[in-house]
C-alpha positions in Angstrom: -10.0 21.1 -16.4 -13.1 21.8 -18.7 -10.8 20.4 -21.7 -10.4 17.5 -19.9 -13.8 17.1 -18.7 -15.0 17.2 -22.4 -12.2 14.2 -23.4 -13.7 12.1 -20.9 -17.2 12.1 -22.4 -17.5 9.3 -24.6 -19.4 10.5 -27.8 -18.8 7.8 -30.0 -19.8 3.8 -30.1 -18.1 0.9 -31.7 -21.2 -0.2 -33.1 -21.8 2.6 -35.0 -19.2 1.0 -37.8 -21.7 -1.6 -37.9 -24.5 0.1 -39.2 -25.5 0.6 -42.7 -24.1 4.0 -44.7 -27.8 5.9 -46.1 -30.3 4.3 -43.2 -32.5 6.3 -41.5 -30.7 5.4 -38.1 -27.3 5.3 -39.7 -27.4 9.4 -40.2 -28.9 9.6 -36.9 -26.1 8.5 -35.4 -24.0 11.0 -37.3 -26.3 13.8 -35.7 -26.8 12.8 -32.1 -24.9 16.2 -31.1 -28.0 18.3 -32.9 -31.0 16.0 -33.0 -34.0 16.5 -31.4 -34.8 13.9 -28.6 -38.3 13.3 -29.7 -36.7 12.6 -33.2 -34.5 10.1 -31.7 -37.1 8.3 -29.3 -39.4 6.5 -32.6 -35.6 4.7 -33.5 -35.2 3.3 -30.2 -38.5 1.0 -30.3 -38.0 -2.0 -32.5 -41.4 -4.4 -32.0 -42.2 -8.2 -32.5 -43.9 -6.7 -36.1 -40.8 -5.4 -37.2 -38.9 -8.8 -36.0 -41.6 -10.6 -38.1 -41.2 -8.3 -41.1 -37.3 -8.9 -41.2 -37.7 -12.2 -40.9 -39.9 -12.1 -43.5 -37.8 -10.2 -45.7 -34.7 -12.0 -45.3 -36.0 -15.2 -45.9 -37.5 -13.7 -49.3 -34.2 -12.0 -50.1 -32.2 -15.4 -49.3 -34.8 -17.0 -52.1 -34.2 -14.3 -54.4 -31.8 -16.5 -57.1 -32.6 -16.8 -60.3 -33.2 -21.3 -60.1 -34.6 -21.2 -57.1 -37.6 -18.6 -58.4 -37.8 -20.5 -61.5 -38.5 -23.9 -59.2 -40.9 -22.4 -57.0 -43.1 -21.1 -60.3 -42.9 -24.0 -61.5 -44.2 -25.9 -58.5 -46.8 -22.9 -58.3 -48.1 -24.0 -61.6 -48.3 -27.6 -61.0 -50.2 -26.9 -57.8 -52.5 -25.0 -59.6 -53.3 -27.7 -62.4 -53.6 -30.0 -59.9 -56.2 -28.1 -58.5 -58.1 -26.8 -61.6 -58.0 -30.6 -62.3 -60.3 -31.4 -59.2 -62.3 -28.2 -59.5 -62.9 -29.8 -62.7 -64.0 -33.3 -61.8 -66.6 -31.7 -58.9 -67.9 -29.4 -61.6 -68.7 -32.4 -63.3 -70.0 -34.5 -60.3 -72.2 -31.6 -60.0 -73.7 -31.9 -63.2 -74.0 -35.3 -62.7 -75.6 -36.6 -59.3 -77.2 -33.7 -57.6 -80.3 -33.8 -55.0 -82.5 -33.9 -57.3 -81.0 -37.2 -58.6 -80.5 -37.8 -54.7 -84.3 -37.6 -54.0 -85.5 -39.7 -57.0 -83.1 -42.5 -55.9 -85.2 -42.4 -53.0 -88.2 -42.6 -54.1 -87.7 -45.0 -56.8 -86.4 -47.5 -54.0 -90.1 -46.7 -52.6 -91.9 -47.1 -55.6 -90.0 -50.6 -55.6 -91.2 -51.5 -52.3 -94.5 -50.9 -52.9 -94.7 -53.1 -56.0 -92.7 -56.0 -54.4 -95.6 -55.9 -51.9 -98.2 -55.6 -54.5 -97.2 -58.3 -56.9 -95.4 -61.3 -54.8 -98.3 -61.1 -51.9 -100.7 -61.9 -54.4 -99.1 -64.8 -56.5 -97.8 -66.2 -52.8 -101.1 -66.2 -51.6 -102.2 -68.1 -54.9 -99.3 -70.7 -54.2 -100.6 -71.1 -50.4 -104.5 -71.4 -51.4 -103.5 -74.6 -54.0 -100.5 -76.0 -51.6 -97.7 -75.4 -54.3 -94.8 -76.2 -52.1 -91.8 -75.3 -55.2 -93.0 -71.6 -54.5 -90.3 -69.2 -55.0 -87.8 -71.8 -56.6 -86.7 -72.3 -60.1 -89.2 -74.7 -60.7 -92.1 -72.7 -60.1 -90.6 -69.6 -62.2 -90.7 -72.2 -65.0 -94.1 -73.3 -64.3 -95.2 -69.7 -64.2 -93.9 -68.7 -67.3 -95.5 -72.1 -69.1 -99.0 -70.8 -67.4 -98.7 -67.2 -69.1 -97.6 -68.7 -72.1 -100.8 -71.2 -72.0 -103.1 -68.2 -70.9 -101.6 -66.3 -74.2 -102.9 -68.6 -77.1 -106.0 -67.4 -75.6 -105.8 -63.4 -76.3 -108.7 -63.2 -79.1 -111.4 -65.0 -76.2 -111.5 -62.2 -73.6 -114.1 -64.3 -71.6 -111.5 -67.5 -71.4 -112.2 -69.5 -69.2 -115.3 -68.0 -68.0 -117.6 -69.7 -70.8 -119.1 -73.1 -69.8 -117.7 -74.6 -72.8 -114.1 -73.4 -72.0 -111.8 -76.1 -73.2 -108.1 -77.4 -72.4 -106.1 -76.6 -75.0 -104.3 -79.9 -74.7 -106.6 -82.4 -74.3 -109.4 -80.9 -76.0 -111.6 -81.6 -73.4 -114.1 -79.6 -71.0 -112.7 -77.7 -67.9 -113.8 -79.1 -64.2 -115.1 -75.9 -62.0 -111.3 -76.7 -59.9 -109.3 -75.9 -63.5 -111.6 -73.2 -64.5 -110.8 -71.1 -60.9 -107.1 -71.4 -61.1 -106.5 -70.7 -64.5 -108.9 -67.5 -63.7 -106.4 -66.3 -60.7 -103.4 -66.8 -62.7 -104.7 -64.7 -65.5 -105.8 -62.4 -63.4 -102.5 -62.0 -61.5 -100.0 -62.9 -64.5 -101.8 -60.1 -66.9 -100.9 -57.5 -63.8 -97.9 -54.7 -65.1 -96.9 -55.2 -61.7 -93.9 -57.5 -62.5 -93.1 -54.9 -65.6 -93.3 -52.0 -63.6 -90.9 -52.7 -61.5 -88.4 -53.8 -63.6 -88.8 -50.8 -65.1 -87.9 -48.8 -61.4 -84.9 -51.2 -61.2 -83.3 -49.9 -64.4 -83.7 -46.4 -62.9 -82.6 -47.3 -59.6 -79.4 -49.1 -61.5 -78.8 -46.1 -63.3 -79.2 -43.6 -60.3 -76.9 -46.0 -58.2 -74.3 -46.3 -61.1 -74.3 -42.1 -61.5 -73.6 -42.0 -57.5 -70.9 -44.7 -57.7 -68.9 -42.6 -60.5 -68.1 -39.8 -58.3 -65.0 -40.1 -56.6 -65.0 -40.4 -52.9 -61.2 -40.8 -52.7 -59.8 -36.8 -53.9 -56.4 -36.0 -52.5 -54.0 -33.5 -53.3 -50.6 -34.9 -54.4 -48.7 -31.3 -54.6 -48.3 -29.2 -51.8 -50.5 -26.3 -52.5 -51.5 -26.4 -48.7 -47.8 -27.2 -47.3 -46.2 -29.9 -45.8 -47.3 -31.7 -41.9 -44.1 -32.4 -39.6 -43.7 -35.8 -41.3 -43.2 -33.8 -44.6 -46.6 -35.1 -45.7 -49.0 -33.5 -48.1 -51.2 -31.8 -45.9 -55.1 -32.5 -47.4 -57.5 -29.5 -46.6 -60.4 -29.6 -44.3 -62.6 -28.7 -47.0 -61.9 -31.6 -49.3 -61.9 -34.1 -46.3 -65.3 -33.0 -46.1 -66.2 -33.6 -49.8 -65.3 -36.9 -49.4 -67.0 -37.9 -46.4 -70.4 -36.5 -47.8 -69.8 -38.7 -51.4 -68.6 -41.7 -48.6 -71.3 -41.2 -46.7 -74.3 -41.2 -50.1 -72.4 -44.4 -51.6 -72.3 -46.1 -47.8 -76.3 -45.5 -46.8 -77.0 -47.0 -50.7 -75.0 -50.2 -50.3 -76.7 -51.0 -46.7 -80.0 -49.7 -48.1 -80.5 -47.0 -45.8 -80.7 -44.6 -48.0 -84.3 -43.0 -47.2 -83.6 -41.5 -44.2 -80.6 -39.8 -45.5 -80.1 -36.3 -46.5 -78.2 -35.2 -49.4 -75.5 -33.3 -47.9 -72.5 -32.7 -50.4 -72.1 -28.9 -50.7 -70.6 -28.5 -54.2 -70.7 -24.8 -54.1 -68.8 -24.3 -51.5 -66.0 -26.6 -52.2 -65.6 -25.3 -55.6 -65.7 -21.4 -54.2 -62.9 -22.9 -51.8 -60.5 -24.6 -54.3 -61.0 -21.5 -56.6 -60.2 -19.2 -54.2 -56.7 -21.3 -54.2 -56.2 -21.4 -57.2 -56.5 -17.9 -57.6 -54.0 -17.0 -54.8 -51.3 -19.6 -56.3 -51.6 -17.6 -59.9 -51.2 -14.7 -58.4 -48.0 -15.7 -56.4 -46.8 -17.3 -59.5 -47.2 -13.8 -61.0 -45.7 -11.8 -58.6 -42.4 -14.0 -58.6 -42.4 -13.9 -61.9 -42.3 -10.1 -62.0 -39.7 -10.2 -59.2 -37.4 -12.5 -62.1 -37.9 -10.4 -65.0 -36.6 -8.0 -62.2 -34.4 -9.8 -59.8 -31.1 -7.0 -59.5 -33.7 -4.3 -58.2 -35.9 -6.2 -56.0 -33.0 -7.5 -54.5 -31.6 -4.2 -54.1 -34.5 -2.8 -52.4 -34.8 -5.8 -50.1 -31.6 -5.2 -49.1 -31.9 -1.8 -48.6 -35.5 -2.7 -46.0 -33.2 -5.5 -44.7 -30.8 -3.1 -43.7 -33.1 -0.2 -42.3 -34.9 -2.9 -40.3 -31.5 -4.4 -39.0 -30.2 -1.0 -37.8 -33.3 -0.4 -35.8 -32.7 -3.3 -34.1 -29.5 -2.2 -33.3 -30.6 0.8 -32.3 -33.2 -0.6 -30.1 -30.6 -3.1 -28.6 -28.2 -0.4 -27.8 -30.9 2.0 -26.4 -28.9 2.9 -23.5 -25.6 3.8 -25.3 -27.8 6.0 -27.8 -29.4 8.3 -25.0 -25.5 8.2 -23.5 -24.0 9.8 -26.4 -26.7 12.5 -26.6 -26.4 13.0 -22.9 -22.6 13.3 -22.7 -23.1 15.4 -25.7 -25.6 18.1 -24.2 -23.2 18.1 -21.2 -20.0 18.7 -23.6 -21.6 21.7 -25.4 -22.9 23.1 -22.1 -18.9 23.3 -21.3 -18.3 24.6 -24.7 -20.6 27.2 -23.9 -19.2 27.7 -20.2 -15.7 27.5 -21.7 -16.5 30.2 -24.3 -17.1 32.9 -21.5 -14.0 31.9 -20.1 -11.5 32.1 -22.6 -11.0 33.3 -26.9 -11.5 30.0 -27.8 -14.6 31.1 -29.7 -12.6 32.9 -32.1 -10.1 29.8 -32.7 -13.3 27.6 -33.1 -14.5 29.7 -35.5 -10.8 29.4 -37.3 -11.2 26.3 -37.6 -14.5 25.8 -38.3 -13.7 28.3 -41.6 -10.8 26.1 -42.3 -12.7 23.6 -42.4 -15.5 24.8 -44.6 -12.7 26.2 -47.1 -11.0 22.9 -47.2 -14.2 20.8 -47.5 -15.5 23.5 -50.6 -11.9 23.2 -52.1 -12.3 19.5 -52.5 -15.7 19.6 -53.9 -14.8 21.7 -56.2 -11.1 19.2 -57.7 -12.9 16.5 -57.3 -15.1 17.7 -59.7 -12.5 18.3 -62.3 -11.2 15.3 -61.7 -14.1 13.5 -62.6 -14.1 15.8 -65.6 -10.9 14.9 -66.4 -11.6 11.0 -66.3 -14.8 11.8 -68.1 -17.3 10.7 -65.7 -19.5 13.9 -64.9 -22.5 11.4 -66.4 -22.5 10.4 -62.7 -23.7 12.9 -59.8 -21.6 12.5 -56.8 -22.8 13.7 -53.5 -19.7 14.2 -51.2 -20.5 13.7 -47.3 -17.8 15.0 -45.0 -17.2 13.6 -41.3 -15.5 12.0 -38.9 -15.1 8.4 -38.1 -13.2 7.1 -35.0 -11.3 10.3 -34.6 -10.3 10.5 -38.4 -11.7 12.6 -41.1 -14.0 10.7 -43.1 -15.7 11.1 -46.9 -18.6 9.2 -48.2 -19.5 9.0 -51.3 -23.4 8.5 -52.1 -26.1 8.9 -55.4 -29.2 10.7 -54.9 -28.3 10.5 -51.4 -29.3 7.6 -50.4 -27.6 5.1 -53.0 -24.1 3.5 -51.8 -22.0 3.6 -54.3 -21.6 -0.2 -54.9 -25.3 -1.0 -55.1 -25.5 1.0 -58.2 -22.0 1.6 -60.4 -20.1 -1.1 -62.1 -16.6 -1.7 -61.2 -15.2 0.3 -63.7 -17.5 3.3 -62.5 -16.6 3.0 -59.4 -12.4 2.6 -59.4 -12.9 5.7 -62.0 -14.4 7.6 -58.9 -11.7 6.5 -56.5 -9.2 7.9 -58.6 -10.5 11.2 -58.9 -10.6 11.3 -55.3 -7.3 9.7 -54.8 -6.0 12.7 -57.6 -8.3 15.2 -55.3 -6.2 14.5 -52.4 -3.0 14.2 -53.8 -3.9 18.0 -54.9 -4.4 19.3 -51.7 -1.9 17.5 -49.7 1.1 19.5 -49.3 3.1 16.2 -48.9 5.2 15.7 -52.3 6.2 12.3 -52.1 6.4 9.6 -54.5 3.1 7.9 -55.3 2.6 4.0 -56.7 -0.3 3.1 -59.3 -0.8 -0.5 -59.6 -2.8 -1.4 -62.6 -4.6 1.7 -62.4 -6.4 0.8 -65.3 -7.6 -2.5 -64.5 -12.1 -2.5 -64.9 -11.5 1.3 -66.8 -13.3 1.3 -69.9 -10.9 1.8 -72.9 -11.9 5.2 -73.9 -10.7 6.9 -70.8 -7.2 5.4 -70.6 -5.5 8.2 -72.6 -7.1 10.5 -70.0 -5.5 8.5 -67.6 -2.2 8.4 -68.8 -2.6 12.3 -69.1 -3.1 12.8 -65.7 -0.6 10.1 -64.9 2.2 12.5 -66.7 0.3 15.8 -65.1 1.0 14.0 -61.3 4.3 13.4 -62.8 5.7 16.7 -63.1 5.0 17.4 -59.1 6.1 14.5 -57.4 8.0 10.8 -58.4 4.9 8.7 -60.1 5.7 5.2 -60.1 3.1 2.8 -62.6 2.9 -1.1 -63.1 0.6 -2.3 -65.6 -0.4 -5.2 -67.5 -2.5 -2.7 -70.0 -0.7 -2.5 -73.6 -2.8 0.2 -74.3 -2.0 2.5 -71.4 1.9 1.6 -72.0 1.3 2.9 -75.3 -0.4 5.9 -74.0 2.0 6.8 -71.8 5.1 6.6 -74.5 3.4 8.7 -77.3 2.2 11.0 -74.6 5.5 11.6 -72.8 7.1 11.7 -76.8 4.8 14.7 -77.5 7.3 18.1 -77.6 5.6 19.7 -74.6 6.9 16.9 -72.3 10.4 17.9 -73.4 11.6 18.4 -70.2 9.8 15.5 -68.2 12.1 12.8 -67.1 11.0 9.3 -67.8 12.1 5.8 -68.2 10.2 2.5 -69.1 11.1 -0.9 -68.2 9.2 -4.5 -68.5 9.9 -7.5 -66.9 9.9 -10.9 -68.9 10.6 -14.3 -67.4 14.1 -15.7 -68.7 12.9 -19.7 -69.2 11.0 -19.5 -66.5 13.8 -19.6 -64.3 13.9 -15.6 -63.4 13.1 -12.1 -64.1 14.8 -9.9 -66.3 14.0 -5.8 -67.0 14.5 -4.5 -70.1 14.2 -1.0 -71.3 10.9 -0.7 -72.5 10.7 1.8 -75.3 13.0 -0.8 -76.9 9.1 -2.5 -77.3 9.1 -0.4 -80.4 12.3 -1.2 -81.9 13.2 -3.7 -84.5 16.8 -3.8 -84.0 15.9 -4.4 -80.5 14.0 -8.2 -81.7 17.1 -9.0 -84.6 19.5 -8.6 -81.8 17.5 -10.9 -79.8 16.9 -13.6 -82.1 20.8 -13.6 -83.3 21.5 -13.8 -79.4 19.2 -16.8 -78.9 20.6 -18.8 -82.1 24.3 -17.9 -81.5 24.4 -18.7 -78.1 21.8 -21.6 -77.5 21.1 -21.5 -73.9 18.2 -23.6 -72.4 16.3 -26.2 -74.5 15.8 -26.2 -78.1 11.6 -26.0 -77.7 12.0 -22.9 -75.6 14.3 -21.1 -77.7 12.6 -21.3 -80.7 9.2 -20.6 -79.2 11.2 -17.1 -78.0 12.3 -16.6 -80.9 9.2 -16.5 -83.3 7.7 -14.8 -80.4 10.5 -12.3 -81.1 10.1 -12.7 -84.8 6.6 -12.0 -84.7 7.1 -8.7 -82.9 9.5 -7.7 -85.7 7.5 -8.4 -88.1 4.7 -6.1 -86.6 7.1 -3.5 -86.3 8.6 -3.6 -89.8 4.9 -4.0 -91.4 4.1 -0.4 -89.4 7.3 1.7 -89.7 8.7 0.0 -93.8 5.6 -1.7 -95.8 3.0 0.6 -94.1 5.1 3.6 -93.4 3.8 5.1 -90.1 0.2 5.4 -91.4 -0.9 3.2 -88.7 0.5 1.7 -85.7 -0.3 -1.1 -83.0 -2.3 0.1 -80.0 -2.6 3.6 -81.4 -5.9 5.7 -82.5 -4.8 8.3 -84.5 -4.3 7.5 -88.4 -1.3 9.6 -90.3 -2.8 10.0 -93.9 0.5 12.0 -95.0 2.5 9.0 -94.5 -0.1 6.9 -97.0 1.6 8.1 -100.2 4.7 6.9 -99.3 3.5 3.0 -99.8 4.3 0.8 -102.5 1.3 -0.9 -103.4 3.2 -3.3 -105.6 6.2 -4.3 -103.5 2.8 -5.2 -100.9 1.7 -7.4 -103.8 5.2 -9.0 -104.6 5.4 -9.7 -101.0 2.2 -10.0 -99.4 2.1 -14.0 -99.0 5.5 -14.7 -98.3 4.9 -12.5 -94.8 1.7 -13.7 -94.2 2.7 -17.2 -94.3 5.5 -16.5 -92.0 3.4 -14.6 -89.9 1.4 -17.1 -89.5 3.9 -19.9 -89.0 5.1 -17.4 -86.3 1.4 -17.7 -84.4 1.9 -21.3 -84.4 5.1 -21.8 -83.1 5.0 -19.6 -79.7 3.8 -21.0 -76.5 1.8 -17.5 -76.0 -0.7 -18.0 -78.8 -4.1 -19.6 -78.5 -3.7 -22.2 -80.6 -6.1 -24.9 -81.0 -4.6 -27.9 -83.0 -1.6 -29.6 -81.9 1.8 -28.6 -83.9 2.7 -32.5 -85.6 6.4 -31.1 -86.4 7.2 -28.4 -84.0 10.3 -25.8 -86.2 13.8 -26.4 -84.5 16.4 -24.0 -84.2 17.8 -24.7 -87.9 14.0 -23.4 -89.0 13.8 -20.6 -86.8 17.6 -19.5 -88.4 15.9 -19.8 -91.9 13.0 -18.0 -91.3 14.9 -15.4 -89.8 17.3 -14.6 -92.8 14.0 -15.1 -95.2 12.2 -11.9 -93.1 15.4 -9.8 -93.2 15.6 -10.3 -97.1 12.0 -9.0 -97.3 12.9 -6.2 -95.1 15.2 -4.7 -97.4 12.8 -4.2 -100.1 10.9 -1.9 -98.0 13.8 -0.1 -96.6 
């Protein structure tokens, strides 16, 4: 009964195959049978900061591509000219109108005043007192200027025309008391500076007004370096609306000449603090995404790895209930353990098994390790985790115990690592069945595929070890190593598959790879019997020509010294060569090398054959290779 007691408590979720191998709540749910409940309680909150901060994160990580970072620095950088192009034009408002210049616009529009009222009061009251009725038109301007020309030609006679025996200058003839009077007011009004002075205020006022109407009233931001409004508009700041309302404002109260009983109000200073503070915090953005380019792989990677901490606490949180569940069901299971143990011996079984399993678990460690030794990968510190997952014994895999294995190894890294631990198991199953490699190679770097094809043959010996590959070099591995005289006694046979005109597949025996006599019989076989169409034939056979030709310039010419897809270099076999039979021959098999090259279907070849060989060529060419061949026999 207390068995089946303990079967009934559920101890395991679904959704713990959703969360993330390494995270902090990942490995808690490995350990709710031992954790502490005040360990557990901190994973089972998950607050609206930590909602923000993944949102945050994942919208940063979905950014985090190499065009769209290169965009969004560049709009970063036009933002920020655009700015340090206003900043500039303030900067130089400032030093152009300021309230000082604000205040002596004032009062120079005063000083104006005052001589308007001065100068025209007087000369209107002149034009009242004598009944001039053309005051103030063009006419009188004229006869103005005619009376301070007349009064002029009199400069050297100060007194003019207070002597008795003043004189028109016209007529030559005394002045009448009525003439002498209002040629004395004119003079004493026309030789006034009031007329001078303020022409003199006007130019300043001009220049004071034309200093104010420079400065532009109209700034606006073109680039978003404030963001976008719901209508995808440029938003303007407040502090720049502002700015232009005070210029507005100056410019307004001096066109309706109201301008005295305004204020200067435009606050450069704190604009310009405003717009560099902007500036500043787009340069530093632009600098921090373009450290996050120069380093994009990493920061992703530890985005990710927040991403996924933060995601699993939600979970977590979500699935509070199902958490505090497990660890109930689990107290109350090793409560019956306990009860069970003072019923029964099954503490002695459970300790058994729990040696078994502590001898099995060591005894892996320690293959797997020569495994990896064997595939020459001890460079890379594995940390083996062992456990259970839905019932079934499970092994991770982690680095520095926290890494998963994909977010740090290449391909190649990792298949190597699977291997080991494929090889691992195979060791310490008891099961000798036949195993099945399919491309075993494939993402292995090259100088580990004659330990491969080692340990290939070493599996070999204990159990059927079937391989299919597309590597040449691990074919070639596999043959030499299987040829050595140790492997005497190992059973073996090689076979390749080629399409027959592309109508089926045929196996062939494959150590025949290596044999000439295996690529003459071909070729006689295609020309005697001339099945299929004439292109195809002959494309086989220089294919097959080709291959001979390889063969016979390893084995004859070059005498075993070296050999195709092999490392090792026979310098005994290098005094048998004839240097000059290479010479006498040399270009006649280069040239049908290369005519070879050019004539297969296989070969990368760039130009277009104009006069593709027939079979007539292909039977020439033939006989002309195995007349060379006999010189070298």
């Amino acid at each position: 009964m207390l068995t089946k007691e303990k079967e009934s408590l559920q101890t395991d979720c679904t959704w713990f195959d959703f969360l993330h191998e390494g995270t902090v709540c990942y490995n808690a749910s490995q350990k709710l049978q031992t954790i502490k409940e005040q360990d557990i309680k901190k994973l089972l909150v998950f607050t609206q900061d930590a909602q923000k901060s993944l949102d945050i994160f994942e919208k940063q990580y979905a950014g985090m591509t190499k065009e769209l970072l290169e965009k969004e620095i560049n709009d970063l950088k036009i933002q920020s000219a655009e700015l340090t192009k206003i900043k500039r034009e303030i900067e130089n408002s400032k030093r152009t109108f300021t309230q000082v210049q604000w205040l002596e616009l004032r009062q120079t529009s005063i000083e104006i005043r005052k001589l308007k009222a001065k100068g025209y009061g007087s000369l209107e009251g002149l034009a009242k007192e004598k009944g001039i009725e053309l005051y103030g038109k063009a006419e009188f301007e004229e006869f103005i200027k005619s009376a301070d020309a007349y009064l002029n030609t009199f400069t050297s006679e100060i007194d003019y025309p207070n002597s008795e025996e003043a004189k028109c200058i016209y007529c030559n003839q005394l002045l009448n008391e009525a003439s002498s009077d209002l040629l004395k007011k004119y003079k004493a009004i026309l030789v006034d500076t009031t007329r001078q002075d303020i022409q003199k205020q006007e130019v300043k006022l001009s220049i004071l007004f034309d200093l104010l109407k420079s400065i532009s009233a109209d700034i606006k931001l073109h680039y978003s370096s404030y963001g976008q409004d719901t209508d995808q508009q440029v938003i303007q700041p407040e502090y720049i609306e502002a700015y232009n309302c005070s210029i507005a404002k100056l410019k307004s109260a001096v066109d309706s000449e109201t301008h005295n009983g305004i204020e200067f109000c435009v606050d450069y200073d704190s604009t310009l603090d405003l717009l560099q503070k902007r500036i500043d915090e787009l340069n530093e953005s632009s600098a921090e995404k373009n450290k996050t380019l120069s380093n994009l792989e990493s920061e992703k990677l530890e985005l990710h790895n927040k991403i996924n901490e933060l995601r699993d606490r939600k979970i977590f949180a979500e699935k509070k209930d199902d958490v505090l569940m497990v660890m109930k069901n689990y107290a109350i299971k090793n409560l019956l353990e306990e009860k069970q143990m003072l019923l029964n011996s099954g503490s002695i079984s459970a300790k058994t098994t729990k040696a078994r399993k502590e001898l099995i678990e060591q005894s892996f460690s320690n293959i797997f390790s020569k495994e990896i030794e064997k595939l020459r990968r001890t460079d890379i510190k594995i940390e083996l985790g062992f456990g259970t997952k839905k019932g079934e014994p499970n092994i991770n895999q982690r680095l520095q115990n926290k890494y998963a294995l994909s977010e740090i190894l290449s391909e190649g890294e990792q298949k190597a690592i699977s291997l080991a631990e494929y090889f691992t198991e195979l060791s310490i199953d008891g099961n000798v069945s036949p195993v099945v490699f399919d491309d075993p190679v494939n993402s292995l770097d090259h100088h580990i595929i004659d330990e491969m094809a080692k340990r290939l043959i070493m599996l070999s010996i204990t159990r059927q070890t079937i391989v299919f590959t597309h590597s040449v070099l691990l074919f070639n591995s596999l043959l030499n190593e299987t040829e050595q005289p140790y492997h005497s006694e190992l059973r073996k046979s090689f076979y390749r598959s080629e399409k027959n005109f592309d109508l089926c597949g045929i196996i062939y025996e494959a150590e025949e790879l290596n044999s000439v006599s295996y690529y003459i019989k071909n070729i006689e076989d295609l020309i005697n019997k001339k099945e299929g169409l004439e292109k195809d034939i002959v494309s086989k056979g220089y294919d097959y020509l080709r291959s001979a030709i390889e063969l016979t310039m390893e084995n004859k010419i070059l005498k075993g010294t070296v050999k195709r897809y092999q490392k090792n270099i026979s310098l005994s076999n290098f005094i048998k060569i004839s240097g000059e039979d290479i010479d006498k021959y040399k270009m006649e098999i280069n040239d049908l090398f290369d005519k070879c090259c050019r004539s297969i279907t296989a070969h990368s070849n760039p130009t277009e054959i104009v006069s593709a060989p027939n079979i007539s060529q292909l039977k020439a060419d033939f006989e002309k290779y195995k007349a060379i061949r006999k010189n070298f026999s």
